[in-house]
Each structure stands twice: as structure tokens, then as C-alpha cells.
VOPAGU-2260 file (C-alpha; in pm, 1 decimal, decimal comma):
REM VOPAGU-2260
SITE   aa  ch    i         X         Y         Z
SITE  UNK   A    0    6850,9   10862,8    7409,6
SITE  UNK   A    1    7005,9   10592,8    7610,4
SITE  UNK   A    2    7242,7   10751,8    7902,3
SITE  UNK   A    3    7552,2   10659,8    8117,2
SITE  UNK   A    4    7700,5   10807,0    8392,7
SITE  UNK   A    5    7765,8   10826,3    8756,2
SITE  UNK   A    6    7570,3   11037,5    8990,0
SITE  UNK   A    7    7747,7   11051,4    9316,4
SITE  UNK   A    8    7492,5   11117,3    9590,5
SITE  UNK   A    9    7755,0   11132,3    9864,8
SITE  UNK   A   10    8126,4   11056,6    9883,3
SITE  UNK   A   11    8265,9   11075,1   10251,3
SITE  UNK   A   12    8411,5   10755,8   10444,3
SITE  UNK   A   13    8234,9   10680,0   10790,3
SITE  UNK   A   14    8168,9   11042,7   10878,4
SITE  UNK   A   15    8002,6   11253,4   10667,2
SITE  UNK   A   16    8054,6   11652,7   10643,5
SITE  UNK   A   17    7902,6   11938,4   10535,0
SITE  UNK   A   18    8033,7   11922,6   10214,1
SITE  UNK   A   19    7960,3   11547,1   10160,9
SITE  UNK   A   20    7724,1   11325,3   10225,9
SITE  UNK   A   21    7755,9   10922,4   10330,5
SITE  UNK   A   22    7816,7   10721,9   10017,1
SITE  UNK   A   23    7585,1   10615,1    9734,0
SITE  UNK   A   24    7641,6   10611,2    9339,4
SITE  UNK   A   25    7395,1   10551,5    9059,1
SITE  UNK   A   26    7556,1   10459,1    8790,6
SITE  UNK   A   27    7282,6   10506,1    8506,2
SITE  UNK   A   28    7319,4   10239,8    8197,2
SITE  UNK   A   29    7070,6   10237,1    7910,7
SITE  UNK   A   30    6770,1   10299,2    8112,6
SITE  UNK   A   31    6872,8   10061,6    8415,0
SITE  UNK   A   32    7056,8   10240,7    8735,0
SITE  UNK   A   33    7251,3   10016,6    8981,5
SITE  UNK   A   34    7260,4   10198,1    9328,3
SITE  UNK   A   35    7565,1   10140,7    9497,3
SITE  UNK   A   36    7623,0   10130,1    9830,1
SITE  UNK   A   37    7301,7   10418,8    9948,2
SITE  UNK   A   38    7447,7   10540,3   10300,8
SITE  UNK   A   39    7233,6   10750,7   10506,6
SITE  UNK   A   40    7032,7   11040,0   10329,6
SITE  UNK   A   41    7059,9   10845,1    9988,9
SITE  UNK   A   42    6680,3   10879,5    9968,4
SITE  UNK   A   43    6709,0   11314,0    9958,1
SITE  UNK   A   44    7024,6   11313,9    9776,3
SITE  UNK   A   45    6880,7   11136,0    9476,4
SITE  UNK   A   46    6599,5   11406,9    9507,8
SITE  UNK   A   47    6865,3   11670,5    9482,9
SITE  UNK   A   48    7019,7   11492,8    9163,4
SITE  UNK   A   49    6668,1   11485,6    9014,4
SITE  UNK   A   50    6654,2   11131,6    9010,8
SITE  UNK   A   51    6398,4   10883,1    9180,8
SITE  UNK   A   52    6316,9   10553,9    9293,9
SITE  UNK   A   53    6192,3   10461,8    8926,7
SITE  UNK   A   54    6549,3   10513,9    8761,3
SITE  UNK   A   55    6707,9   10218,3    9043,0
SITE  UNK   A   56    6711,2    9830,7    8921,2
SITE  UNK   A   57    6946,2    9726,9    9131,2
SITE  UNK   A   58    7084,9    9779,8    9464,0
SITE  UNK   A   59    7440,2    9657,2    9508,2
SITE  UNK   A   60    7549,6    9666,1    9897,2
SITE  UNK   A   61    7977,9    9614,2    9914,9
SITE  UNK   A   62    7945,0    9539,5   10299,1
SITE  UNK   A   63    7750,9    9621,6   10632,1
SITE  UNK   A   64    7978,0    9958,5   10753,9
SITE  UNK   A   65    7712,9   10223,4   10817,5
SITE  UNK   A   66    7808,3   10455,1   10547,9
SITE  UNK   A   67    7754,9   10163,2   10291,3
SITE  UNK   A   68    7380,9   10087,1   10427,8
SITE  UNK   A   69    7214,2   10296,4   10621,3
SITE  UNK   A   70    7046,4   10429,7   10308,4
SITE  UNK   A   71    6908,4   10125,2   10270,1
SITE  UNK   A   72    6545,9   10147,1   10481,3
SITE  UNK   A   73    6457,1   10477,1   10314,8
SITE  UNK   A   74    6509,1   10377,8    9957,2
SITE  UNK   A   75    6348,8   10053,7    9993,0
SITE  UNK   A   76    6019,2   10222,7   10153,1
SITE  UNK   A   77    6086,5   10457,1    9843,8
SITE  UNK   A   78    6033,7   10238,8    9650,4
SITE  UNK   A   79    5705,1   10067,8    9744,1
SITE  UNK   A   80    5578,3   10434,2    9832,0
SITE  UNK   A   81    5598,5   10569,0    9458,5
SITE  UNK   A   82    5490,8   10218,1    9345,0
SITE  UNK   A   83    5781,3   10135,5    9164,0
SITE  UNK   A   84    5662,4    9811,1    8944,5
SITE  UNK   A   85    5985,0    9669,8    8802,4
SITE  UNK   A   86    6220,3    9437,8    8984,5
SITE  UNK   A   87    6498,0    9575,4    9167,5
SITE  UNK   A   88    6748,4    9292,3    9229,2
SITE  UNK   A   89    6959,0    9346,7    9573,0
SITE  UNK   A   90    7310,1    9226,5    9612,7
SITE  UNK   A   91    7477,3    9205,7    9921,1
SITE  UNK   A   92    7739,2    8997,1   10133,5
SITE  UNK   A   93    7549,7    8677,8   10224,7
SITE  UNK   A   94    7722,4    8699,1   10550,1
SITE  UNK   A   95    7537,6    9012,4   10668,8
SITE  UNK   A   96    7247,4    8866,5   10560,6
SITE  UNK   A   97    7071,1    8939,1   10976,0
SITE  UNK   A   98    7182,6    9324,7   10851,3
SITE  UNK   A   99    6965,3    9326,0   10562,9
SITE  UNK   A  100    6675,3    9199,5   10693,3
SITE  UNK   A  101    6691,7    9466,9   10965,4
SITE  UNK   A  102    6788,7    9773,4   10688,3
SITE  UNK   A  103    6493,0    9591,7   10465,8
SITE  UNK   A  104    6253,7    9607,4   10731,3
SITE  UNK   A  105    6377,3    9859,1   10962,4
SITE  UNK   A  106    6010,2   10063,7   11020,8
SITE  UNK   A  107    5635,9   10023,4   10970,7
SITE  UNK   A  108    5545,0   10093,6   10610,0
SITE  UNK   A  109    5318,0    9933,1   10319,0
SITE  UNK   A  110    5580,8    9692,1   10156,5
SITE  UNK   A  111    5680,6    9608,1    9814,4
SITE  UNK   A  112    5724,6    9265,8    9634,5
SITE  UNK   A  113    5940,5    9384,2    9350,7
SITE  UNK   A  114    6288,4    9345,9    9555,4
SITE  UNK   A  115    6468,5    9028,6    9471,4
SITE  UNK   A  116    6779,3    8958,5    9733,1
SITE  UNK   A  117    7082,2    8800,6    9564,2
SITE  UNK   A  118    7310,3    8714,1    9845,6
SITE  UNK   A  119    7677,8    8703,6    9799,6
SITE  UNK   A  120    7908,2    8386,9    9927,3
SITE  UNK   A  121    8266,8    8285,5    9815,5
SITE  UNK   A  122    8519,2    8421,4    9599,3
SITE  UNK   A  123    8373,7    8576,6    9238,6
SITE  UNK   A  124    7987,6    8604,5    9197,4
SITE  UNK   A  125    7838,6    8604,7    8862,6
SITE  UNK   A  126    7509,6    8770,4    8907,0
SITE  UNK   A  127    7210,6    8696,7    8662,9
SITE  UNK   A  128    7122,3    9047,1    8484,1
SITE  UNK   A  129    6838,3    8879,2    8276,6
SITE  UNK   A  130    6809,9    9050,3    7960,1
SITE  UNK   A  131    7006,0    9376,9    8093,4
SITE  UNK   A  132    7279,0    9506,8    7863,1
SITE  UNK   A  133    7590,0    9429,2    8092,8
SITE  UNK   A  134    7675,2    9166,1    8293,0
SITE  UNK   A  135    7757,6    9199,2    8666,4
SITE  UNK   A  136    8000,9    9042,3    8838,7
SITE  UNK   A  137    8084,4    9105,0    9258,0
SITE  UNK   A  138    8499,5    8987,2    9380,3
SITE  UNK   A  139    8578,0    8934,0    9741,7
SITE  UNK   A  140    8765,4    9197,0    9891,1
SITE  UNK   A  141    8984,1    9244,2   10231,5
SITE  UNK   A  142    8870,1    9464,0   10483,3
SITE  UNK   A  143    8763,0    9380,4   10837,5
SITE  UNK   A  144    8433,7    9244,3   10773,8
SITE  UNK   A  145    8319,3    9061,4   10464,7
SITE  UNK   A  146    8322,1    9298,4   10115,5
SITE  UNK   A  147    8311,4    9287,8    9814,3
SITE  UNK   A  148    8387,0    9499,3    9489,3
SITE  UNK   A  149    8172,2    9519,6    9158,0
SITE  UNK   A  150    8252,0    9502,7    8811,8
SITE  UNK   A  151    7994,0    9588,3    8502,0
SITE  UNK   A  152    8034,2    9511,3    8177,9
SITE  UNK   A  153    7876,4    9560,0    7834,9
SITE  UNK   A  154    7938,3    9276,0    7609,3
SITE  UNK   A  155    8208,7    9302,7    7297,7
SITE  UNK   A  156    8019,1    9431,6    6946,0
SITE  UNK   A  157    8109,0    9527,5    6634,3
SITE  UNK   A  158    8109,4    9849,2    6443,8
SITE  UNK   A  159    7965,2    9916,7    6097,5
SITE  UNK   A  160    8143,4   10135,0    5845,4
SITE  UNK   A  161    7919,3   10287,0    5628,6
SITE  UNK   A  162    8213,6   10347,8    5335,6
SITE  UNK   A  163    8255,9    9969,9    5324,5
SITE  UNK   A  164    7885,1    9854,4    5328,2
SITE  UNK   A  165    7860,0   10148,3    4991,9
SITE  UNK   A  166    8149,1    9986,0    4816,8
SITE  UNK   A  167    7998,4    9681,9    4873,8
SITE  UNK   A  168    7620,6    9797,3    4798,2
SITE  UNK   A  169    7512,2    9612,9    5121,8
SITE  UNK   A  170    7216,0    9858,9    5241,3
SITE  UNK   A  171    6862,2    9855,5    5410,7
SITE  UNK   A  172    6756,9    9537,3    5568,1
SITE  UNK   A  173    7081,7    9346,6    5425,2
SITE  UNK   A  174    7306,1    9537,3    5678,8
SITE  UNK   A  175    7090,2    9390,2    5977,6
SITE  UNK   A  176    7094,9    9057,1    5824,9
SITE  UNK   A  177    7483,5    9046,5    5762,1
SITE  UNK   A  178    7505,6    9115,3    6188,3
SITE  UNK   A  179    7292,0    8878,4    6235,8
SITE  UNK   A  180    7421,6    8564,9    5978,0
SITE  UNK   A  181    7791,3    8693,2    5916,6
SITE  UNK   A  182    7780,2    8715,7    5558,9
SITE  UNK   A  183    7523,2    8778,8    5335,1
SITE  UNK   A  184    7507,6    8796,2    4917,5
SITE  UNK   A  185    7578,5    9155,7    4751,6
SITE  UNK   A  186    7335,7    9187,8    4464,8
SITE  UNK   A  187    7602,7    9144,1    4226,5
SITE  UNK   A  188    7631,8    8844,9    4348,7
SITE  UNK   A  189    7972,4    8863,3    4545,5
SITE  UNK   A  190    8003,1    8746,6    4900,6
SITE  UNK   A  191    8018,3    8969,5    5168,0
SITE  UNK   A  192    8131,7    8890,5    5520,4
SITE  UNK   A  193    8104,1    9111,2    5795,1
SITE  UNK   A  194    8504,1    9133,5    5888,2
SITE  UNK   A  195    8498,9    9386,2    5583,0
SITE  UNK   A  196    8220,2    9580,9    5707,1
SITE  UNK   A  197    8294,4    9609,4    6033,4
SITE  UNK   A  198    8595,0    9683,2    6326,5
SITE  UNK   A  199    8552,6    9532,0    6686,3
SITE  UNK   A  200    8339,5    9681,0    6947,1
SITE  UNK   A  201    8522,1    9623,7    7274,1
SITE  UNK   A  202    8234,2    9652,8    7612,7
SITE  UNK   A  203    8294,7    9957,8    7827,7
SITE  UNK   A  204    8349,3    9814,6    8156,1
SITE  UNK   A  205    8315,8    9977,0    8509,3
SITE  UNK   A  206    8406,2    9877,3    8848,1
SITE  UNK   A  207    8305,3   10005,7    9173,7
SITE  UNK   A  208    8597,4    9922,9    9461,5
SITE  UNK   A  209    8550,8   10040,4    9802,2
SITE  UNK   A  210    8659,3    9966,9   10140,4
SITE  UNK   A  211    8938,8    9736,4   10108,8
SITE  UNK   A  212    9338,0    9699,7   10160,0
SITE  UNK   A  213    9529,0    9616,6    9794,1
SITE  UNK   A  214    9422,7    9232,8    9711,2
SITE  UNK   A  215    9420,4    9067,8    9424,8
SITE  UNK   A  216    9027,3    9121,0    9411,7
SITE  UNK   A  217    9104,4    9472,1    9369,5
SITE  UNK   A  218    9319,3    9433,4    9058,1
SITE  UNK   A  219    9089,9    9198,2    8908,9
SITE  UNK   A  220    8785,9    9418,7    8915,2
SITE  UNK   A  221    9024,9    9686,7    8757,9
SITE  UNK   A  222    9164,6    9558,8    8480,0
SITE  UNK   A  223    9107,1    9692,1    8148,7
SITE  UNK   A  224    8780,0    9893,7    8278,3
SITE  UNK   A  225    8640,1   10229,9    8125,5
SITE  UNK   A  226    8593,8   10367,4    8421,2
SITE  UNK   A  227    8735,4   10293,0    8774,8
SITE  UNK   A  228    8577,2   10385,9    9097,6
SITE  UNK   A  229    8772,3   10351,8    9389,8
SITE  UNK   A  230    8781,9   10451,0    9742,0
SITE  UNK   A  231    9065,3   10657,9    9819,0
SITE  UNK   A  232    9016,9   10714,9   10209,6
SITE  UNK   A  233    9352,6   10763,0   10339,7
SITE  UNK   A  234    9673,2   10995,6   10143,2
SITE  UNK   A  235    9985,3   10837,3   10190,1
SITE  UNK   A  236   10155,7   11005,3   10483,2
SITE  UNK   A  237    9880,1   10739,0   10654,5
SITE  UNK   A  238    9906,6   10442,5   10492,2
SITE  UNK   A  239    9966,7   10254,8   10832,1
SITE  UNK   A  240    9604,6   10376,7   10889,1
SITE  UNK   A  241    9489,7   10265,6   10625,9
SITE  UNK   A  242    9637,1    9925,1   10621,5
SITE  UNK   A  243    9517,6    9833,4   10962,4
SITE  UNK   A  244    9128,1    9978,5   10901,1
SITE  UNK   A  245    9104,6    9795,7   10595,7
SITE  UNK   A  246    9141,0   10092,0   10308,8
SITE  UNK   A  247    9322,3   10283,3   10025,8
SITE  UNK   A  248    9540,2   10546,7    9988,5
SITE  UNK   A  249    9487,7   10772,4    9685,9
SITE  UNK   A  250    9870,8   10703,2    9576,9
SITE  UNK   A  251    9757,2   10355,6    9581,4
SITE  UNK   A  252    9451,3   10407,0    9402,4
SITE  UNK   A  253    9623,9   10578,6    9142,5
SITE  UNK   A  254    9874,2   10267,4    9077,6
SITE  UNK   A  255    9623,4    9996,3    9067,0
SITE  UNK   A  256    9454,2   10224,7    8812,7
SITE  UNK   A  257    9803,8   10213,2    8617,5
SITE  UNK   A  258    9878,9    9857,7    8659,5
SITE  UNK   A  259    9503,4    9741,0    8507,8
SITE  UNK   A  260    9546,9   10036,5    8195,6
SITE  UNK   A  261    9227,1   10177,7    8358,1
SITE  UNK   A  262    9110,2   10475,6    8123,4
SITE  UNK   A  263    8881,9   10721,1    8441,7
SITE  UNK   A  264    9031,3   10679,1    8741,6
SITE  UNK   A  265    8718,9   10837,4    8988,1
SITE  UNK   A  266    8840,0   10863,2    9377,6
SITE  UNK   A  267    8586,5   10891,4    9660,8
SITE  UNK   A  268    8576,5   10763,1   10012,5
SITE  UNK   A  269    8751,5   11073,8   10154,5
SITE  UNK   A  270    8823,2   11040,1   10564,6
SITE  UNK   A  271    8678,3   11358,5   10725,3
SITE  UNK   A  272    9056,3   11383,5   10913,1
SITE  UNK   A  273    9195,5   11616,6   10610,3
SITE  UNK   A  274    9050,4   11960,4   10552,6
SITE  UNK   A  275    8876,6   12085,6   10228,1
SITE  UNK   A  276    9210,0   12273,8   10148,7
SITE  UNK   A  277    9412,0   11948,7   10101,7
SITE  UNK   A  278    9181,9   11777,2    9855,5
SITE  UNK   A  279    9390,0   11839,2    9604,5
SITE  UNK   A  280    9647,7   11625,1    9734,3
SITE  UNK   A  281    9470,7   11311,6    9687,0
SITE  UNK   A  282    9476,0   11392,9    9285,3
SITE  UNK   A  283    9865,9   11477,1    9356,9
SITE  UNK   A  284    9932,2   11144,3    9476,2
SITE  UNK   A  285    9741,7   10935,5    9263,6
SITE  UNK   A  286    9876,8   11128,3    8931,7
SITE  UNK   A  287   10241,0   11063,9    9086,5
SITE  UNK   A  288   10196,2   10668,7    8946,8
SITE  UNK   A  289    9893,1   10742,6    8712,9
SITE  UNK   A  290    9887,5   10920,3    8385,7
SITE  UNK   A  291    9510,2   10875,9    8281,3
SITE  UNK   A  292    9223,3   11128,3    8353,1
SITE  UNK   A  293    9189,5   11137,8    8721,7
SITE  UNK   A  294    8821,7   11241,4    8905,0
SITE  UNK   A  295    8814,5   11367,1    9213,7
SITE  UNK   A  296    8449,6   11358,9    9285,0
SITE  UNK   A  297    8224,3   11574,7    9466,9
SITE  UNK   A  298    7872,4   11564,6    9595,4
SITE  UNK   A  299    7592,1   11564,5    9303,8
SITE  UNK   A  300    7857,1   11504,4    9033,3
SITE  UNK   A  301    7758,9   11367,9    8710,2
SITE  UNK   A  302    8062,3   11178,6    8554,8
SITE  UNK   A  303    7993,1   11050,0    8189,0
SITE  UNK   A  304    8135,9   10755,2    8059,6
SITE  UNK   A  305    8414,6   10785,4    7872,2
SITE  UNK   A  306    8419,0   10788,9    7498,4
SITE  UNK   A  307    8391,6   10431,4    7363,5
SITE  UNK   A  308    8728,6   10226,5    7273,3
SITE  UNK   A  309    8751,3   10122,9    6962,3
SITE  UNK   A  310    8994,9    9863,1    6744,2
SITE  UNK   A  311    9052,8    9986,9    6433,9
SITE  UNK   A  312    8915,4   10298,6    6426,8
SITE  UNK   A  313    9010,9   10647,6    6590,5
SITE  UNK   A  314    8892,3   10698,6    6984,5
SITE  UNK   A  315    8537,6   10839,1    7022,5
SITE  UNK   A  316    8465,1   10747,2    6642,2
SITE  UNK   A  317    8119,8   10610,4    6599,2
């Protein structure tokens, strides 16, 4: 049964707390997981979540901030220590590329051949998923040293309706080859295409945002996407702050979500300055300018993708 969802294995901004860990997300898709951003203690986190080095093809790095990377060293040695035989592609920000050698290398262990670097220079990056069911996709953002943001997304399909395909006596192997050609010949002989059999698919799409001030890169990655994940460091009473370090406030958050008709807005990122008994003003604020289903996430959440979006055809129906 093919899965997708976010873990979150940590969710604080530069210093972690009790309560939460540095960053790093696994967003699971169809039997691939792309690790973003595994701060420090990724490695036991994921143990805690009951996932392992095995679930992780690729490792997607925003920027070189400690509590973006840090992580790094212990799942890589994870990885050649449980003999993980797949290929784990690595994105990162070409300019920190002296940062990843070091994280990559960063003790003595027995290494691992199976990690293939895909540096990140200029503007929009298409990255080469091979035969993966999505495509990636990293945007440039603005914060004070070189980021970037991540978008995912599942190419468009169509659905079959099984009422149609009756009426039509299309059945068996003729319903595979009418995806496959377009049209096929009923056995009485009448034409069937596969408009009449079928409604559009659209993709889910995700994106991962984190540290960053409002840019254009940051409503590109958003629009239209299933699910949004978004740093929301900052509420806005310091929005100075958060301009000048390079970050989000959750009011913010919640109107970039509302300008790209994001469906899941997920906030994270959280600045250790506010106490536990405020977190529910960061949902306050974004809900203020955003009238979707609003996240706030916590440590060892499992967020499921939302119900797929279909045209034609009622929400959710399959």
C-alpha cells in the first residue's frame, strides 16, 4: 500500500527545546522518502518515528544554518552502516559546497558509494528524479546566506469511471489499452475515446519553504500545492525581527498560503523566544488571512496528504 505523509522529526528554528528537536522532515511518497533539511539528532528522531535509513532516497539540504545540517554526518554514516544499497541523491546549495564535504565526511567511518551530490546554482533547479513518481524542483530564496525552497510534484493523470467504461462495455485488458492509445474499439464496434471514460487527475504537489523573507521564490513554490510547508519563525508583533534575520511570520505564512489557493497550510520553524503557552497564536495569526486547514506541527507528527483534487468529480472521490 503505497504511503504519503510527513514525519516531522524536529521543528524548532536555531535552538532547539525540550519539546522540539532541530529540524528534519521525511516526507514519504510511494515508497521513496526525501529528507529535508536533518538538523542535529535527525539520526535518533527517525528511530523514534520508526523509520530508518532504508525509507530515505533523497536528502534535500535548503542552506548551511546549523539547524538545517548538522544532521547531516550521522545520517550519512547511517546509511553506509545499515548498508543501505539504493541511491540517495543529495541536494544542496552549490555555494556551501566546502560545508558538505565537511558534514559528508565529518568522522572516521566505513563509507558508502550510494550518495549522489546534486549541487544547486542559479535561480530554479530542475532536479533529475529518474523514474521516481514526482518531479523535484529547488527556487532560490532570500535569507542571509544562499537558500533555497523545494517543490514536489506528481504528474497530472486521469481518472477512470467505472459507470462509463459498463455503458460502454470497455472491460479487462481494453481499459489499460484505452490509457495507453486514447481510444480503443467497443465490441460493438463503436469508438470509444477516453474523454468519456475518464475526468482529469490533477498531481498533488508539495513544497517545503524555510528560512527566508517573502520573495517571489516563496510564492512560486506555493502556488496551487496540496500541501504547504513553511517556516513560521517569528509572530507578527516581530516582524522587524524577522525581516532583518531573514524569516517568516506565521501571519505571513498564512497569506502566502491564501494568495497561491494552497489546500494544508503546515507551520514549523518556531523561535524558542515564545513559550509553549503562546503556540496557539501562531495558528491565530495565520487563520486571520487564511481560511484552509492550518497544521501546527509538533515533534513526531505524521501529517497525511490531503485527499486528492479532482476535476469533475466530488473531493476525495476515487
Amino acid at each position: 500500500m503505497s504511503v504519503r505523509d510527513l514525519i516531522v522529526l524536529g521543528s524548532a528554528s536555531a535552538v532547539p527545546t525540550r519539546a522540539r528537536n532541530h529540524n528534519g522532515y521525511l516526507l514519504r511518497w510511494d515508497g521513496h522518502g526525501v529528507l529535508f533539511d536533518p538538523g542535529e539528532g535527525t539520526q535518533r528522531q527517525m528511530s523514534r518515528a520508526g523509520v530508518s535509513a532504508h525509507d530515505v532516497t533523497w536528502i534535500c539540504v535548503t542552506h548551511f544554518h546549523g539547524d538545517h545540517c548538522l544532521g547531516v554526518p550521522g545520517i550519512v554514516q547511517r546509511i553506509a552502516r545499515d548498508g543501505v544499497e539504493h541511491p540517495v541523491d543529495a541536494a544542496f546549495p552549490a555555494s556551501g559546497a566546502q560545508y558538505w564535504e565537511r558534514l559528508r565526511h565529518a568522522a572516521a567511518f566505513r563509507d558508502t558509494d550510494v550518495i549522489r551530490e546534486r549541487p544547486l546554482s542559479g535561480e530554479r533547479m530542475p532536479l533529475d528524479t529518474g523514474d521516481a513518481p514526482f518531479t523535484l524542483a529547488a527556487r532560490r530564496l532570500s535569507h542571509p546566506v544562499e537558500a533555497y525552497g523545494y517543490r514536489l510534484e506528481e504528474p497530472d493523470g486521469r481518472t477512470m469511471l467505472p459507470a462509463e467504461l459498463a455503458a460502454r462495455g470497455v472491460r479487462g485488458p481494453m481499459i489499460r489499452r484505452l490509457q495507453e492509445e486514447g481510444r480503443i474499439t467497443a465490441p460493438d464496434g463503436r469508438t470509444v475515446t477516453l474523454g468519456e471514460c475518464s475526468v482529469p487527475r490533477p498531481g498533488q504537489k508539495v513544497a517545503f519553504v524555510m528560512d527566508t523573507r517573502l520573495c517571489d521564490g516563496v510564492h512560486e513554490l506555493a502556488d496551487g500545492v496540496d500541501m504547504l510547508v513553511i517556516e513560521s519563525t517569528f509572530l507578527h508583533q516581530d516582524a522587524d525581527l524577522a525581516a532583518e534575520y531573514g524569516h517568516l511570520t506565521a501571519a505571513q505564512a498564512g497569506a502566502v498560503a491564501a494568495r497561491a489557493g494552497v489546500r494544508h497550510l503546515v507551520l514549523t520553524h518556531f523561535s524558542e523566544r515564545y513559550p509553549a503557552e503562546d503556540e496557539h497564536r501562531y495558528v491565530d495569526e495565520a487563520s486571520a488571512v487564511f481560511g484552509g486547514d492550518i497544521t501546527l506541527v509538533h515533534d513526531l507528527d505524521r501529517i497525511p496528504m490531503p485527499p486528492r483534487r479532482l476535476t469533475g468529480l466530488q473531493e476525495g472521490q476515487d
